[in-house]
C-alpha positions as CSV (number, residue, x, y, z in Angstrom):
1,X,-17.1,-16.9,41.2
2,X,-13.4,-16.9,42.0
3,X,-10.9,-15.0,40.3
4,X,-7.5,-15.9,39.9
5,X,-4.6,-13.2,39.2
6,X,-0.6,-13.8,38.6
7,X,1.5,-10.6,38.5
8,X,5.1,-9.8,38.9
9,X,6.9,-6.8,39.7
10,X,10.9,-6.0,41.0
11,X,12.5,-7.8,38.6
12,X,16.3,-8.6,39.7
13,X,19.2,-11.1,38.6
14,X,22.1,-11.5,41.5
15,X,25.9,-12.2,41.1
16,X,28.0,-13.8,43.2
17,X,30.2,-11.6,45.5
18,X,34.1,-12.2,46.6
19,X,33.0,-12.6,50.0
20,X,30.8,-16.0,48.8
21,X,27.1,-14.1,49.4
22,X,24.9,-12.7,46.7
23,X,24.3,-9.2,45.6
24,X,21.5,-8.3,43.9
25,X,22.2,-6.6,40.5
26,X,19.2,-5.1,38.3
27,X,17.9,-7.0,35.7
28,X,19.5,-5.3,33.0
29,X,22.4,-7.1,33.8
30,X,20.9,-10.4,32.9
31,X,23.2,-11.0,30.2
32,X,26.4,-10.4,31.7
33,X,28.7,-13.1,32.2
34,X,29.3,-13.1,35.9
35,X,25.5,-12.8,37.0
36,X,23.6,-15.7,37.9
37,X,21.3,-16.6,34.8
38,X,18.2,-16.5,37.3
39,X,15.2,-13.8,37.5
40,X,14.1,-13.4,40.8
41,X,11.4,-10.8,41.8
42,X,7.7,-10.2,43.8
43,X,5.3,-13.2,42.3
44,X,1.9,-12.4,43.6
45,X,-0.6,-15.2,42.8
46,X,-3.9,-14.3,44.3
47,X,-7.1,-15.9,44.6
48,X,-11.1,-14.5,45.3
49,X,-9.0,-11.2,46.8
50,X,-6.2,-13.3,48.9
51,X,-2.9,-13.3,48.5
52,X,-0.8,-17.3,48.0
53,X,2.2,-17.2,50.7
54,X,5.5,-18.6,50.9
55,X,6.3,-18.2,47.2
56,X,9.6,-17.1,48.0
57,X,12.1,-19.0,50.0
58,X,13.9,-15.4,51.3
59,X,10.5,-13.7,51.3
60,X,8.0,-12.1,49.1
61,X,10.3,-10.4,46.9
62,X,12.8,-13.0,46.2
63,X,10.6,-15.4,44.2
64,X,12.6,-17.6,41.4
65,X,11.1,-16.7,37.9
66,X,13.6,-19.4,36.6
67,X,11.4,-22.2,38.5
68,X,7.5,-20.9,38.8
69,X,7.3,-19.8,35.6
70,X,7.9,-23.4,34.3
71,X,5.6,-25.0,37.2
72,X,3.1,-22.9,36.5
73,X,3.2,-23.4,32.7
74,X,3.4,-27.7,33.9
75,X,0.1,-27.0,36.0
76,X,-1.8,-25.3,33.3
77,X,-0.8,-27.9,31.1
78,X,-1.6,-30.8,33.2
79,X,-4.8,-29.3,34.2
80,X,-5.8,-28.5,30.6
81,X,-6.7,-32.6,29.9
82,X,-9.6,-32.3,32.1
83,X,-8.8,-34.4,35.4
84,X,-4.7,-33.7,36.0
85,X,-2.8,-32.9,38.9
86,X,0.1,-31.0,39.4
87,X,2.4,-31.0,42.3
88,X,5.3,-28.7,42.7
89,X,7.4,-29.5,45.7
90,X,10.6,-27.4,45.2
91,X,12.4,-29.2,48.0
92,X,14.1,-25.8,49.8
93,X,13.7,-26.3,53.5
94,X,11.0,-25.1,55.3
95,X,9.0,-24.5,51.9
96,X,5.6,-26.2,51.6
97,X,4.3,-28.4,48.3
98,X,1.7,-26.5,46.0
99,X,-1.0,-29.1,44.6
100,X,-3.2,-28.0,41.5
101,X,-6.1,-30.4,41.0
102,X,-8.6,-30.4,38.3
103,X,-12.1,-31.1,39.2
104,X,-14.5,-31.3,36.7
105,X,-14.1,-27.4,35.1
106,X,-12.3,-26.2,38.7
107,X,-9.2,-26.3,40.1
108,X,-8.3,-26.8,43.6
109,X,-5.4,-25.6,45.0
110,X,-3.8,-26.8,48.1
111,X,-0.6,-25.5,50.1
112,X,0.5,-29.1,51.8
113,X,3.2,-30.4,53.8
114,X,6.7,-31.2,51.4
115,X,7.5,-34.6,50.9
116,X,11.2,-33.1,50.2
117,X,11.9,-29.8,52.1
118,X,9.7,-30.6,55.3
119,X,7.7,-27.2,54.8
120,X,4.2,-27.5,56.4
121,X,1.0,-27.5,55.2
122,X,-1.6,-24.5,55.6
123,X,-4.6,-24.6,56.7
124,X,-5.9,-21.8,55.3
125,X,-5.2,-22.8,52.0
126,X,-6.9,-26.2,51.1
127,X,-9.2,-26.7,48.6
128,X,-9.4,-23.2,47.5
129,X,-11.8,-23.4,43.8
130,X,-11.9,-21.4,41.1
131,X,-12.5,-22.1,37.4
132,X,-9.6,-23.6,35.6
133,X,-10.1,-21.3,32.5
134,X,-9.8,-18.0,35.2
135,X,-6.3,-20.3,36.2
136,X,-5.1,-20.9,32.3
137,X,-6.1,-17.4,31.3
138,X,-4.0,-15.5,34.3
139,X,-1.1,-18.0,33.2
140,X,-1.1,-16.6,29.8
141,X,-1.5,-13.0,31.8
142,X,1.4,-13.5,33.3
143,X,3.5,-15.2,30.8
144,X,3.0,-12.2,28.3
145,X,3.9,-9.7,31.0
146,X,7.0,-11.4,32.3
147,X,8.0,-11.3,28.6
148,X,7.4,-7.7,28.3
149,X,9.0,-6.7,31.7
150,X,11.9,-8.6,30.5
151,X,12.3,-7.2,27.1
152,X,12.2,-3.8,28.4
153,X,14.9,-4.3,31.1
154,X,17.3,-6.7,29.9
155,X,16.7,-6.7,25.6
156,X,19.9,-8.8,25.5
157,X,19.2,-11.4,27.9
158,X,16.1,-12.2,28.2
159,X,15.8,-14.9,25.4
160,X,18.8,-16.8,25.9
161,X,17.2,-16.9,29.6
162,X,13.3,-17.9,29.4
163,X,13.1,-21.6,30.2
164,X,12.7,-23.9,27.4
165,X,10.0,-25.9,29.6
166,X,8.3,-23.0,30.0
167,X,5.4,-23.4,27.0
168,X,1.6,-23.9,27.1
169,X,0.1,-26.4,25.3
170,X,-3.1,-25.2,23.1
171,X,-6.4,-24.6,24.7
């Protein structure tokens, strides 16, 4: 049977610089005034031993914690009534639309083609199964370690900063 694991690692804020780029600043400096208000890090969802790409518009390690943490709170959700379907299509060029399907006690994922942000669609990735309660119980996984990670490196930011949409509902 398929397993599903979600991890995070490299947790990092940025702040905007004078000369108009970004500059990565350790999470500890969440809180601060002039830093962005977003967590940005390594996201590694894997599935049965492989490894979900393009997660991160500027690569591996630069994957918003601001937005998946809320999808993937919305998918578990959505999935949890017994026959949902969630779509998150972020809309960043060149990034792809992740489908979540529930079929009958499995979920199928799906990397497809953006309606918004013209990313393609992979071919390697359609229809992967695994059972939705592997799915819901590496969201909690992940949830509960996120927290940790970011009460450990930023103790004064981190609340003010996890999104409100970002709640599952009961099992």
């Amino acid at each position: 049977m398929a397993y599903v694991r979600i991890s995070v690692a490299d947790l990092w804020t940025y702040r905007v610089a004078e000369t108009g780029g970004t500059e990565r600043e350790p999470l500890s400096r969440l809180a601060e005034g002039q830093n962005s208000g977003h967590v940005h890090g390594t996201l590694t969802i894997e599935i049965a031993g492989r490894t979900v790409p393009h997660l991160g518009f500027f690569g591996p390690d630069d994957v918003c914690m601001n937005t998946w943490v809320v999808e993937l709170c919305l998918a578990a959700n959505a999935l949890g009534e017994g026959s949902g379907e969630h779509t998150f299509d972020e809309g960043e060029q060149g990034q792809p639309a992740f489908t979540f399907q529930r079929i009958g006690e499995d979920v199928s994922f799906s990397i497809n083609e953006s309606v918004l942000g013209g990313g393609p669609a992979d071919p390697e990735w359609q229809d992967v199964r695994f059972p939705y309660g592997a799915f819901r119980t590496a969201v909690v996984a992940f949830l509960d370690d996120l927290r940790e990670q970011l009460r450990r490196h930023a103790p004064d930011g981190w609340e003010p900063w996890w999104p409100h949409k970002a709640r599952l509902s009961p099992a």
